[in-house]
C-alpha positions in Angstrom: 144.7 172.0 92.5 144.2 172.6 96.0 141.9 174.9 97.6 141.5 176.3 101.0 138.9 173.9 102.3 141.1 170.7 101.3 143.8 172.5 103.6 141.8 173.1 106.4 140.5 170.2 106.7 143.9 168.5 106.7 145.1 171.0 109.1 142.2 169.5 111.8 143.4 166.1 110.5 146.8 166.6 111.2 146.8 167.9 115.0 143.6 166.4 116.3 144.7 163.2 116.9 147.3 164.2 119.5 144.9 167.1 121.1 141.7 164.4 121.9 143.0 161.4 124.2 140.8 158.3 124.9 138.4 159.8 127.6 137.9 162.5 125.0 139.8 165.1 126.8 142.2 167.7 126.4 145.7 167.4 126.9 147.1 167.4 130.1 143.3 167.1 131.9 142.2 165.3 135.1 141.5 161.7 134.8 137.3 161.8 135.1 137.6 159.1 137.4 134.8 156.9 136.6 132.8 158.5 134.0 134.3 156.5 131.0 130.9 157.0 128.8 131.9 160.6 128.6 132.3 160.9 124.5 133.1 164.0 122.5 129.8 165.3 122.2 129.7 165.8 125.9 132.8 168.3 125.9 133.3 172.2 124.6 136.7 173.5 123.6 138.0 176.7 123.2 140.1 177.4 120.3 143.2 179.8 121.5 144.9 181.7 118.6 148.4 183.3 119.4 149.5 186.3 116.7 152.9 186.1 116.6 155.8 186.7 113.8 158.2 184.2 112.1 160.8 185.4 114.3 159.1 184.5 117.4 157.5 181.9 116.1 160.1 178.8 117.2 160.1 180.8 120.6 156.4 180.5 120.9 156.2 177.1 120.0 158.6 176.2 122.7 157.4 178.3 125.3 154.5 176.5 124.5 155.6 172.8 124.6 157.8 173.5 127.8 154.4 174.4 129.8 152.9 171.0 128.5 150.7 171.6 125.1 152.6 169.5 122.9 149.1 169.6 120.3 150.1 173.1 118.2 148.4 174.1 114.7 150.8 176.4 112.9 149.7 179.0 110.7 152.8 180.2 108.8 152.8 182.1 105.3 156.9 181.3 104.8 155.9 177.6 105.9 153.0 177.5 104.0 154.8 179.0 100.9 158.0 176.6 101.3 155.2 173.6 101.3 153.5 174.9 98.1 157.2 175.1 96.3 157.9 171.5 97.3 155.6 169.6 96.4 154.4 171.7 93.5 154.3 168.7 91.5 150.7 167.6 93.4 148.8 170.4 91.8 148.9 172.8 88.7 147.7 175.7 90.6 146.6 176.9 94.1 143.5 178.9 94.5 143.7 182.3 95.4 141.4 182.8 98.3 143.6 180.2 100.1 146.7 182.5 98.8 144.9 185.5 100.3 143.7 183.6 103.4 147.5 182.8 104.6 149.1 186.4 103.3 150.8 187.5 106.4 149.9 185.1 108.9 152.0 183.8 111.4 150.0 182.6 114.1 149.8 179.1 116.7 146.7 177.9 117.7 145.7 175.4 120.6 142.6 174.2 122.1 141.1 173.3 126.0 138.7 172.6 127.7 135.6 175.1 127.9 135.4 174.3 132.0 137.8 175.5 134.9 140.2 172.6 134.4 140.3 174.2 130.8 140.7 177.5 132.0 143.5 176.8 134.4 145.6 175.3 131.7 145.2 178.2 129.2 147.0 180.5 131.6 149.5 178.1 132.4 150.6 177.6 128.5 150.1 182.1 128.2 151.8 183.1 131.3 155.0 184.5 129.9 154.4 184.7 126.2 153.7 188.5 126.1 151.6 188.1 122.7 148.3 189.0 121.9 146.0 186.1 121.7 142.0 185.6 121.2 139.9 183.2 122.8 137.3 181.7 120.9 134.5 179.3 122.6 133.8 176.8 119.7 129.6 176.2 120.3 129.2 173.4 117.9 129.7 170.2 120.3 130.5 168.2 117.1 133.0 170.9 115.8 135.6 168.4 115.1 133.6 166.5 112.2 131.8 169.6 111.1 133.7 169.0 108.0 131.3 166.0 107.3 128.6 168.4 106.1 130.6 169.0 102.9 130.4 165.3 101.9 127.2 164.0 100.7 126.1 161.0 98.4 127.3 161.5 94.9 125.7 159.6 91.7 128.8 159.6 89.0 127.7 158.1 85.6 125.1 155.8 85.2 126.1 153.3 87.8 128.5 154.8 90.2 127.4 156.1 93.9 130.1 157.3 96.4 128.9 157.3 99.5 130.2 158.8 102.8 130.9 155.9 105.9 128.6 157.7 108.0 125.7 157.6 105.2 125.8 153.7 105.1 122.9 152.7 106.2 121.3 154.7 103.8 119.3 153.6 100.8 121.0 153.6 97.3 119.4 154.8 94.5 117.9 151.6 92.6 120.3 150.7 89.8 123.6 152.4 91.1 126.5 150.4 92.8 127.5 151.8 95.8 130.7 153.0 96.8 131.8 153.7 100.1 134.7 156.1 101.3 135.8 157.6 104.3 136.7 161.2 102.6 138.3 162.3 105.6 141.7 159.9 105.6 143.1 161.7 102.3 142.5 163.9 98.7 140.6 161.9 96.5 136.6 161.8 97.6 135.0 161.9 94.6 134.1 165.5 94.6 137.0 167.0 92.3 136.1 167.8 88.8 139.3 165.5 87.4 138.3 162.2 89.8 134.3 162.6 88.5 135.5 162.7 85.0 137.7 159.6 85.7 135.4 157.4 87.6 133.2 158.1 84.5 135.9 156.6 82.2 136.5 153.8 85.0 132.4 152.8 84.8 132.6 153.0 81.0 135.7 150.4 80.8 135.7 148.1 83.7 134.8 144.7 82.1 134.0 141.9 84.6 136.9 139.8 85.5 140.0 142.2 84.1 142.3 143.9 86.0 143.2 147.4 86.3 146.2 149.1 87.2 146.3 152.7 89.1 149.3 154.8 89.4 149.1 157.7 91.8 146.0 155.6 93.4 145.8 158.5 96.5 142.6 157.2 98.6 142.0 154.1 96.2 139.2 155.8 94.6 139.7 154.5 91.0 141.0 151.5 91.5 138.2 150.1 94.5 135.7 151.7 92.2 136.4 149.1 89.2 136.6 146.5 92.1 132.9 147.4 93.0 131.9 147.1 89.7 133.6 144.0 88.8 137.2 144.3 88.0 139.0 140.7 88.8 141.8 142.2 90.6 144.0 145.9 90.6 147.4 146.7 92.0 146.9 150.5 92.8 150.8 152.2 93.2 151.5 156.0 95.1 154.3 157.5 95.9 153.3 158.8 99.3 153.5 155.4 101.8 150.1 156.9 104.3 148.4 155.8 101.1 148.7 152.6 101.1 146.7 152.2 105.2 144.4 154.8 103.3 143.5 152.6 100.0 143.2 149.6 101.8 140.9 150.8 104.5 138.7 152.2 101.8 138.7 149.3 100.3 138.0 147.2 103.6 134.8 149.4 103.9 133.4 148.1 100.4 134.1 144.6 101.7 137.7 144.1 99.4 140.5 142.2 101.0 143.7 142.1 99.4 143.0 138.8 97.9 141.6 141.0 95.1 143.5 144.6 96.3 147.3 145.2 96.7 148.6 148.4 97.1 152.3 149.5 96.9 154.4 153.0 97.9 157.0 153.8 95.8 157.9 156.5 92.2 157.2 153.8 89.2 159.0 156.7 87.1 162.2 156.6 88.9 162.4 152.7 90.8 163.2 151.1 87.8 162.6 148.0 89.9 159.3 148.6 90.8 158.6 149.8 87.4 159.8 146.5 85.8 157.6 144.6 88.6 154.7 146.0 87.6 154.9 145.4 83.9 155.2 141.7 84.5 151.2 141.9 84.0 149.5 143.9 80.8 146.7 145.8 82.2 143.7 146.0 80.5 142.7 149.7 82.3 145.6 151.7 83.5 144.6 155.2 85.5 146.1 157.7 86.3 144.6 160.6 88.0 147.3 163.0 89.0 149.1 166.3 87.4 150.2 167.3 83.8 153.5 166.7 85.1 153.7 163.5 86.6 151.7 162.1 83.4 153.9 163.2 80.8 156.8 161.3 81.9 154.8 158.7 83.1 153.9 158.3 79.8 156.8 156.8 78.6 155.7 153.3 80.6 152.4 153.2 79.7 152.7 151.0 76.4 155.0 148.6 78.8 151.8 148.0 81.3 148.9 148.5 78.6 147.1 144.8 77.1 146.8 144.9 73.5 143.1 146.3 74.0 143.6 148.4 76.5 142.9 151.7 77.7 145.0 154.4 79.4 143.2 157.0 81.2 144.5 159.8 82.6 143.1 163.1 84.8 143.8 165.7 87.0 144.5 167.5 83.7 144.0 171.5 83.6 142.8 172.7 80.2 145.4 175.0 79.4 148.3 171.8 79.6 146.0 169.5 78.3 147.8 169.7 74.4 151.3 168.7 75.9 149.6 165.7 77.6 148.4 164.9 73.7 151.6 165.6 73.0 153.3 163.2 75.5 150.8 160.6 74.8 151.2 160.5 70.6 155.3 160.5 71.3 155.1 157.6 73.3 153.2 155.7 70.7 149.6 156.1 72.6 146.3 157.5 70.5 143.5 159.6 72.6 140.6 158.6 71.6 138.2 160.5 74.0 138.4 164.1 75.9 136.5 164.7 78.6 135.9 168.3 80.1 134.1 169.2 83.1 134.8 172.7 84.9 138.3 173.1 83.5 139.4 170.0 83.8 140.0 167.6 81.4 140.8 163.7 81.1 142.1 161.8 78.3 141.7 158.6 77.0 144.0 156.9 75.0 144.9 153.4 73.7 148.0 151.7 71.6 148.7 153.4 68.5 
């Protein structure tokens, strides 16, 4: 699934880095000559939103970049539609208010400065555009982690506590292990249905000392969690290569190296050579929190990575697919032998037949 929050968020993920420099300014601004303490929190923005239509949108964009404001957000239904289509095999379904939200929209958005500096450089980067564009003065000094308030301590299971970097210093709940993550480097924070009902089935069969194997290991959230809680060692495997910095920065925070972590980019269902890497080792857990259709073929390896006594779980299930997952699994000589539901979500767990 993904919802309009998750793309939001990325959205501000994606562009900020290029629109805030070191002295915390916008691009193309003064030098502050001398005032190097000057941090984020000292500076207001103003969020400039240009309505335009896909045929002027490349024109816009260029206009744009030619007058120096290389740091653009695009807002683009055909875009957004095309991104949907193409990677359609990350989610089952898209909710609708984020449908709604982008039906019609073709619009460019930029931020500067709240000050005259600011000022000066939004009529540079308009002069010329003849499109109709709002101005909107963004109050919140801390606007730019805003999305923090969405992420909050979590207690999953009977042991489990994912806790937010900036909640650190915090005190833990007495018998939980905590769990740190930085939910703003990528999907996978603990919050979803599908990763809750996993991490549940991750506490229930991590056994000190084993190891655990996690295909389509996004932020690392399965796989560090059996670390924290006593897994030997885990080789965590995605197919998009940002992952890999991701997992192992999450796992940095909970005080893993890769002595004990390794994490690898690559399709274990179509590199037959990474596929026949992997299965050098049986796994006594192997996870798989992903999409009805990555599992099902993925299926077909599991009995080649799974030890004897193993189990294979897997998430990210809707409810209505859930039977040709069952389906997948019995074919390939696998046995579920727990379901687990939670807000139309469901995970399966399964060992040899």
């Amino acid at each position: 699934m993904i919802s309009l929050r998750e793309m939001k968020f990325h959205a501000i993920q994606k562009f900020l880095p290029p629109l805030f420099t070191k002295s915390g300014r916008g691009p193309g601004a003064e030098p502050l000559g001398g005032k190097e303490e000057t941090t984020m929190a000292d500076i207001k923005w103003l969020e400039v939103a240009i309505n335009t239509t896909p045929e002027r949108l490349d024109e816009v964009t260029a206009r744009l970049t030619a007058a120096g404001m290389a740091a653009l957000v695009i807002e683009d239904e055909g875009e957004f539609q095309q991104f949907l289509e193409q990677n359609r095999q990350y989610w089952d379904y898209v909710d609708q208010e984020l449908l709604d939200r982008m039906k019609g929209v073709t619009r460019v958005k930029f931020y500067v400065t709240d000050d005259e500096d600011g000022r000066a450089q939004l009529e540079t980067y308009t002069r010329g555009l003849d499109c109709e564009y709002t101005v909107t003065t963004l109050n919140d000094n801390d606007w730019a982690y805003s999305w923090q308030k969405y992420y909050k301590p979590l207690s999953i299971g009977k042991r489990l506590y994912v806790v937010p970097q900036w909640e650190k210093d915090k005190p833990v709940p007495e018998g939980r292990f905590p769990f740190y993550l930085n939910p703003g480097l990528t999907f996978g924070t603990g919050s979803h249905a599908s990763t809750q009902l996993c991490l549940e089935g991750v506490e229930e069969h991590t056994k000190e000392g084993d190891a655990v194997l996690d295909l389509g290991c996004g932020s690392g959230i399965l796989s560090i969690a059996a670390l924290v809680l006593g897994a030997s060692h885990a080789l965590a495997v995605d197919i998009d290569p940002k992952a890999v910095d991701v997992a192992y920065e999450n796992a940095a925070l909970n005080g893993i190296g890769k002595d004990r972590y390794t994490v690898r980019a690559g399709d274990v269902i179509t590199d037959t050579a990474l596929a026949q890497e992997i299965a050098q080792e049986r796994y006594p857990l192997v996870l798989a929190n992903i999409v009805a259709d990555v599992i099902i073929p993925l299926s077909a390896q599991v009995p080649n990575l799974l030890a004897q006594d193993g189990v294979f779980l897997c998430s990210g299930i809707i409810d209505t697919r859930a039977h040709e997952v069952e389906a997948a699994l019995a074919k390939n000589g696998l046995k579920v032998v727990r379901r687990r539901e939670k807000n139309g979500w469901v995970a399966l767990e399964a060992v040899l037949a």
